[in-house]
Structure formats: structure tokens, C-alpha cells
C-alpha positions as CSV (number, residue, x, y, z in Angstrom):
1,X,84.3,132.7,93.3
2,X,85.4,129.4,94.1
3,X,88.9,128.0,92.9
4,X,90.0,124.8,92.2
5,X,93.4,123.9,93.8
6,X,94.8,120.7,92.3
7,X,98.1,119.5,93.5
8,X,99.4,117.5,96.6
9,X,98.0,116.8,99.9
10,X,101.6,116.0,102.2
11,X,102.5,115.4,105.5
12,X,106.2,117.9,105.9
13,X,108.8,116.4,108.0
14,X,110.9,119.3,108.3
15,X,114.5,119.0,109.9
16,X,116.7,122.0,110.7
17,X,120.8,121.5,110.1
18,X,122.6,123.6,112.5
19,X,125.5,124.5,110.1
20,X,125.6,124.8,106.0
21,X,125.8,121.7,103.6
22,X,128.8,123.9,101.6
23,X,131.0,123.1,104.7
24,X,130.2,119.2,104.4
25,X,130.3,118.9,100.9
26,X,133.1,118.7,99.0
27,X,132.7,119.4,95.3
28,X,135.4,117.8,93.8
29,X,134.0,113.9,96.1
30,X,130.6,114.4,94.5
31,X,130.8,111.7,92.7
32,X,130.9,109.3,95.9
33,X,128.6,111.4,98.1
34,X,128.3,110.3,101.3
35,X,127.1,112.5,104.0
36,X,125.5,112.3,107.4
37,X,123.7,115.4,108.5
38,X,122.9,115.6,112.5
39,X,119.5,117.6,113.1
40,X,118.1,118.0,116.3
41,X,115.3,120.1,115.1
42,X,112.5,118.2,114.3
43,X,108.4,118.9,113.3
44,X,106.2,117.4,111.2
45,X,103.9,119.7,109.7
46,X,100.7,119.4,107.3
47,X,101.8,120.7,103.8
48,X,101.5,119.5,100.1
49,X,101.1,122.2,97.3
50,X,97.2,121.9,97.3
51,X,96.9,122.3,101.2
52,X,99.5,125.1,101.5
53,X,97.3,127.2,98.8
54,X,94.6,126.5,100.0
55,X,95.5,127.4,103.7
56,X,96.6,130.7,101.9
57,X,94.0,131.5,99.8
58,X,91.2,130.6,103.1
59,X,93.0,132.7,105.4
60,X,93.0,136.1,102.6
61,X,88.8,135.4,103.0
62,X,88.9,133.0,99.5
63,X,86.9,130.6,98.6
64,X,89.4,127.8,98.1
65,X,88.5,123.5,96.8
66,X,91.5,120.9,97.2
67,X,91.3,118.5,95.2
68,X,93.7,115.6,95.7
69,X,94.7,111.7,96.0
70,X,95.2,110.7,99.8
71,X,96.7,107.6,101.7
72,X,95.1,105.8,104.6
73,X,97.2,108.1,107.3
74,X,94.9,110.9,106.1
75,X,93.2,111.1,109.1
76,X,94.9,114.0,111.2
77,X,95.1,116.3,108.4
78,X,91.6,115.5,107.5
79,X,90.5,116.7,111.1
80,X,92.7,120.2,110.9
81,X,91.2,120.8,107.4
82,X,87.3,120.5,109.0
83,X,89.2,122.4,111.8
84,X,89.7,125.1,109.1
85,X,86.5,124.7,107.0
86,X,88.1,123.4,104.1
87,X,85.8,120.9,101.9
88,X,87.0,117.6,101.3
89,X,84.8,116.3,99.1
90,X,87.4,116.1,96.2
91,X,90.3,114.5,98.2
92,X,90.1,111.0,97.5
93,X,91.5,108.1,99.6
94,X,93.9,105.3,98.2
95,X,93.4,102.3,99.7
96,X,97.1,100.8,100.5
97,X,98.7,103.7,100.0
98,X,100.3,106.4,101.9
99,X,99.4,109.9,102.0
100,X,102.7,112.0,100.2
101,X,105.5,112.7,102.6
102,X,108.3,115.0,102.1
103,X,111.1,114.8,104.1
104,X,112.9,118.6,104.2
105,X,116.4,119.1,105.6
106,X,117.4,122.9,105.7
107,X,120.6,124.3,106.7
108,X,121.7,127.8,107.7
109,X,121.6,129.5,104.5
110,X,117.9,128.3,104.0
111,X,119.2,125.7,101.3
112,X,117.1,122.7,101.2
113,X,117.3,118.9,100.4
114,X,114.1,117.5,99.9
115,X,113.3,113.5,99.9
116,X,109.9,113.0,98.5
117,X,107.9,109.9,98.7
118,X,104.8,110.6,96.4
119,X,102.3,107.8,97.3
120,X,98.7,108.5,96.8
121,X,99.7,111.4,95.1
122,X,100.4,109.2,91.8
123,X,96.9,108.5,91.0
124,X,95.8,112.1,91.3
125,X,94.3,111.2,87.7
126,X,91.8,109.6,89.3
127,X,89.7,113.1,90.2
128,X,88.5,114.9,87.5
129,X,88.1,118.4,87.0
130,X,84.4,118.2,86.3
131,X,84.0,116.4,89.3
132,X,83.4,120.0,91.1
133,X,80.9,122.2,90.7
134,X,80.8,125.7,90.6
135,X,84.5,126.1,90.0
136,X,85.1,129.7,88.3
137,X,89.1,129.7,88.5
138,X,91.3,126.7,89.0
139,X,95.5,125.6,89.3
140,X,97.5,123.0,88.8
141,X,100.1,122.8,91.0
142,X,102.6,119.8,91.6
143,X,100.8,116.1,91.7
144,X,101.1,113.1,89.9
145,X,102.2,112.8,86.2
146,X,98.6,111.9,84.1
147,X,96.4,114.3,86.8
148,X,98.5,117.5,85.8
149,X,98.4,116.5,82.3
150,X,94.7,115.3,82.5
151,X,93.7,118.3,84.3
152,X,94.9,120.7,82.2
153,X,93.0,119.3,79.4
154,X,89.7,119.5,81.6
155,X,90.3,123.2,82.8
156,X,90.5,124.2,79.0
157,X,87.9,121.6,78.0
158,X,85.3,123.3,80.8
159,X,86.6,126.9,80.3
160,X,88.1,127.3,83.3
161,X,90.6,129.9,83.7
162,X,93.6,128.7,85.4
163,X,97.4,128.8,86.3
164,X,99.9,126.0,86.0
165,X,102.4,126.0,88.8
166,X,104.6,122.9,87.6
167,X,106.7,123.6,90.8
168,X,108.9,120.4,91.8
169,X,106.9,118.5,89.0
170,X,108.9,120.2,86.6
171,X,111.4,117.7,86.0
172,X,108.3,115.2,84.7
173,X,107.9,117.0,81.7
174,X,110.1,117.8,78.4
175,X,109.7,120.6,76.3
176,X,106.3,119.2,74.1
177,X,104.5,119.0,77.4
178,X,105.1,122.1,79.0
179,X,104.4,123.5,75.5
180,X,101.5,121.8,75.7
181,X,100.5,123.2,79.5
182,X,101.7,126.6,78.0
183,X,98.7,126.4,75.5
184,X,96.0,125.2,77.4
185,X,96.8,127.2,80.6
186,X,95.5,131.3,81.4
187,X,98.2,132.1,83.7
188,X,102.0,130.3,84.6
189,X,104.1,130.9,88.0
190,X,107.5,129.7,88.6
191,X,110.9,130.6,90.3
192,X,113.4,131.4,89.3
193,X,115.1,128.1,88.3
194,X,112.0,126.8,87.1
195,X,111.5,129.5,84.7
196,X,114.9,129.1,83.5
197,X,114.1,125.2,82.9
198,X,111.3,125.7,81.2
199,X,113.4,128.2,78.7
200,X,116.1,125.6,78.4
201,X,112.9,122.3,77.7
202,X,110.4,124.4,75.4
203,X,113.9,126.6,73.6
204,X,112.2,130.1,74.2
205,X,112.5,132.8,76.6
206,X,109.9,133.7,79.5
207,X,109.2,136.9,77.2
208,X,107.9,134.9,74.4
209,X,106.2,132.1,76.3
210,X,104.1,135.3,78.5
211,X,102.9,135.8,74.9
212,X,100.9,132.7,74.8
213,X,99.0,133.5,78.7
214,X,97.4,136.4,80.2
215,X,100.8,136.4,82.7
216,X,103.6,134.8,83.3
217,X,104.8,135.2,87.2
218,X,108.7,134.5,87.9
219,X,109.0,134.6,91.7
220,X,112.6,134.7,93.0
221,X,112.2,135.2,96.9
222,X,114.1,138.2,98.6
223,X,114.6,139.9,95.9
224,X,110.8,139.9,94.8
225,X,109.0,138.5,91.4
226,X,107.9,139.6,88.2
227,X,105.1,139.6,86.5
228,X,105.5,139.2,82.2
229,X,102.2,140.9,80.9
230,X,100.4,142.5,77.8
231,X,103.8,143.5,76.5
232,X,104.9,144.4,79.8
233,X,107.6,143.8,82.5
234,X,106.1,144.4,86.3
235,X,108.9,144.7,89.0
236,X,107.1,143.5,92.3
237,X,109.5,144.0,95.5
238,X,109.9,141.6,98.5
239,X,108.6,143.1,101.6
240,X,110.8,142.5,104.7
241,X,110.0,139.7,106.9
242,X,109.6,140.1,110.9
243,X,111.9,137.0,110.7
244,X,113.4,134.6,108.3
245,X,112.4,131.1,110.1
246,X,112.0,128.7,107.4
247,X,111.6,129.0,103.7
248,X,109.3,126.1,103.6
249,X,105.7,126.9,101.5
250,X,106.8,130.1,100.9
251,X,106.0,129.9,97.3
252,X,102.8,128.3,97.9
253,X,102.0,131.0,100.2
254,X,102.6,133.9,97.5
255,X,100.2,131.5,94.7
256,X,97.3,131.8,97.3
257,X,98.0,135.7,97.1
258,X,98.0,135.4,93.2
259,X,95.1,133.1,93.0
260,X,93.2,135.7,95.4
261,X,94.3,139.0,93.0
262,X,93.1,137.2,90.1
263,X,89.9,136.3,91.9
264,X,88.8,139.4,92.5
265,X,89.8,141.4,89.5
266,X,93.0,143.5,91.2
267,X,95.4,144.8,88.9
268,X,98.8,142.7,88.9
269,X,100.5,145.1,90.7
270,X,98.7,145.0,93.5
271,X,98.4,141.1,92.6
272,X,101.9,140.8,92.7
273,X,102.2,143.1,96.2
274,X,99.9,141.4,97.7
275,X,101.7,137.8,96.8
276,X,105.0,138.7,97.9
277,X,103.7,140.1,101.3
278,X,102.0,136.8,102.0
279,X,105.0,134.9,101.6
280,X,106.7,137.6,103.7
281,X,104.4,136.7,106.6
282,X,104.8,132.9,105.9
283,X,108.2,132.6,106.2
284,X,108.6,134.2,109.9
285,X,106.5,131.3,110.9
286,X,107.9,127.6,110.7
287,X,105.7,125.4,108.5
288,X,103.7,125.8,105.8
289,X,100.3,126.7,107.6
290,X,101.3,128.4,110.8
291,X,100.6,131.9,109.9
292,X,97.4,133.5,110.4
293,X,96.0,137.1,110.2
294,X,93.4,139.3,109.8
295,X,92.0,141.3,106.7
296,X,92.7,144.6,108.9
297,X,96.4,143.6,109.4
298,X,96.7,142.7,105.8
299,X,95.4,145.9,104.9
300,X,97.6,147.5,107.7
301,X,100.8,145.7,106.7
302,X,100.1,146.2,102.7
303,X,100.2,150.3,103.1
304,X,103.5,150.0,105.6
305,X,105.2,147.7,103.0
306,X,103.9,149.5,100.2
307,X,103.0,153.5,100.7
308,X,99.8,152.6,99.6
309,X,95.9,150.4,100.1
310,X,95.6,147.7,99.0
311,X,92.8,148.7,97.2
């Protein structure tokens, strides 16, 4: 089955603050902000919502299809994704523009401050849906404005199953949009604080907004996710992490999990198990797409975090 991953393609430059931002900002001087952070740590890492899924969903043995708006710097992520075996055919290069780049401080307490330049990323209406063949399950994950809403639209209008991942994008979209995703989508995934947006933009709870999809997935890291269902509440745990390194694609990581569940028919508690323990093994590693295993040690790993197979 092959999936559709719309979103962003983005070069990550990550930096690591050696302290926590509480301790440099002052709450009652927010209002003439005006902090320097010093960070000696310094990567740059391939990332973007699209590439991080799909990097997830390949490595669990899926059959993953990116489809995104590039810049004219696309050529060393373009190499690591032939690298991996990941078709390109659907990425489509801007001319004069950038590829997106987000610029990810993190501090101590794994609290981030993201600068996000979007680029090529704003004409992501410029791929259609329709454009790939074959596709039997699809998501819309964060990208430009007019491609998540066009997108949408073409996932229903094909009768394509798929899950809308507003993520960062969020703040794009008032309540009569993401009532209108709501409708047209099969599935929607969101943290914590999203979720509690999307209450506050649309005026109803998760509860009665699961009503309207198959699921509704509310991840909120450590202290697990849950899945809103046919009527019922699923409690999925975190699994314990070797290490906690850096929080960055994390969430990305636990939709390739989803997006592999829902794939191949598993019921959402494995689903959800099998989620959280990806983004477990993500975040001991620094960067979105540094983690790697086999379908043994996933199988291995699942009955030591779990008591039980996986399936």
C-alpha cells in the first residue's frame, strides 16, 4: 500500500542551549524581549514534516511517496533520499526559491524556539493529489496554506483515506477551516496543545470532533497519547527511551508509526504502541532521521516495552 505524505521538505538547523530559557527570561520584561542565547552545539540536519514521515514510515518496511515544493539548495537532500530509496517524483523544484529552513534552538528542559523560513514550501499547491498514482492512504501534514487546503479537497475528491496532521500550520487556520479539514479528513493527530487549539478555533471538544473521523490521536510525549475512537477512549503509554537527546521529529516519527498501523489493518492499540515506541527510539538519536532499526528489534523492543507481539 502506498501512502501519500504531503507536507514539508526542510533543511533543520538545530542548536543546543546549554542552560534553560526560564533563567533568561524574565516574565514581567516580555514586552521588550531581548535575548541573546550562546550555543555551541551546532548540526544541520535533513527534516521537514514530509521527509521525517517518510524516513519513518520506510524504515518500519512502508511504502511511503513525499510529495512536496523544493528550493534550488535541494540537492544534498535529494542525494540522501535516492540514498534511501525514496521517490521523488512528486517533489517539485522552485526556481528562485529556497528549500524551507527551520532554525531550532533547544534548551535543557527540551523547550524549543523555532524560526521558520517557509520558501518553496508556499507553493506546495502547485502538486496535486492526483498527480500520484496508486496512492491507497495519504496525510497532510504541515506545508503551505492553499496545498493543505487544496489537498484535502483532492484526498476526499479521489477517495483517499487520510489523516490531517495540521502540526505547526495550525495557527493558518480559524475554526471554519479546520471544521472544514475535520469533514473531509478519515483520521486527525495532534498534541496536546494543538488539540486544545483546535477546541478553542472550531468551539467543541476532541470528544465530539472524534465523532466526525474514524480516530482522533492526541499525542502528548512522555506521558504517552490517546486515541478518541468508536465511542471510545484508548490510553497508549510512552515507552522509555535509551536516552532523551533531542525532541526534534519526534512527533513525526510516532505519525510514520500511525500511518504504518493504519496501513496494515492493526488494531489502534497496537497502532498507538507501536507509534509511541518509534518516537521512543527517535528521540535518543539527534535529528529527525538518525535512527535506524530492524523489523526483528522492533518486534524485540515492542514485547519488552509492552508484555506482548506486536502482532
Amino acid at each position: 500500500m502506498k501512502t501519500l505524505i504531503c507536507g514539508s521538505m526542510a533543511f533543520d538547523t538545530i542548536m543546543v542551549f546549554q542552560d534553560r530559557f526560564k533563567n533568561h527570561i524574565l516574565p514581567d520584561q516580555i514586552h521588550i524581549l531581548n535575548v541573546s542565547f550562546l550555543v555551541p552545539d551546532l548540526r544541520r540536519e535533513f527534516g521537514g514534516c514530509a521527509g521525517n514521515i517518510a524516513y519513518s514510515l520506510l524504515q518500519l518496511g512502508g511504502h511511503p511517496v513525499p510529495m512536496a515544493t523544493v528550493g534550488q539548495d535541494f540537492a544534498p537532500y535529494a542525494k540522501r533520499l535516492d540514498d534511501l530509496g525514496l521517490p521523488r517524483q512528486h517533489l517539485k523544484e522552485i526556481p528562485g526559491a529556497y528549500t524551507a529552513q527551520a532554525f531550532i534552538t533547544t534548551d535543557l528542559d527540551d523547550n524549543q524556539i523555532t524560526a521558520f523560513h517557509p520558501g518553496a514550501m508556499t507553493e506546495s499547491h502547485l502538486n496535486h493529489v492526483t498527480d500520484a498514482k496508486d496512492i491507497s492512504l495519504g496525510i497532510i501534514s504541515p506545508d503551505g496554506r492553499q496545498g493543505m487546503l487544496d489537498h484535502a479537497r483532492e484526498f476526499r475528491d479521489a477517495g483517499i483515506p487520510f489523516v490531517f496532521d495540521p502540526g505547526q500550520g495550525l495557527p493558518m487556520f480559524d475554526g471554519a477551516d479546520l471544521n472544514g479539514f475535520i469533514d473531509l479528513a478519515t483520521y486527525v493527530t495532534a498534541n496536546d496543545y494543538e488539540a486544545r487549539l483546535i477546541e478553542e478555533r472550531t468551539g467543541q471538544s476532541v470528544e465530539s470532533l472524534a465523532k466526525r473521523v474514524k480516530a482522533f490521536v492526541v499525542t502528548r510525549g512522555g506521558s504517552g497519547s490517546t486515541i478518541f475512537t468508536g465511542g471510545e477512549r484508548i490510553e497508549i503509554p510512552s515507552v522509555t527511551a535509551e536516552a532523551v537527546l533531542d525532541p526534534t521529529g519526534c512527533g513525526d516519527a510516532y505519525r510514520g508509526g500511525l500511518l504504518y498501523g493504519i496501513a496494515n489493518g492493526l488494531d489502534w492499540s497496537l497502532t498507538g504502541r507501536l507509534a509511541s515506541l518509534i518516537g521512543a527510539i527517535k528521540i535518543a538519536k539527534r535529528g529527525a532521521q538518525n535512527y535506524a532499526f530492524t523489523a526483528g528489534e522492533i518486534e524485540t523492543r515492542f514485547r519488552e516495552a509492552f508484555g506482548t507481539p506486536l502482532r
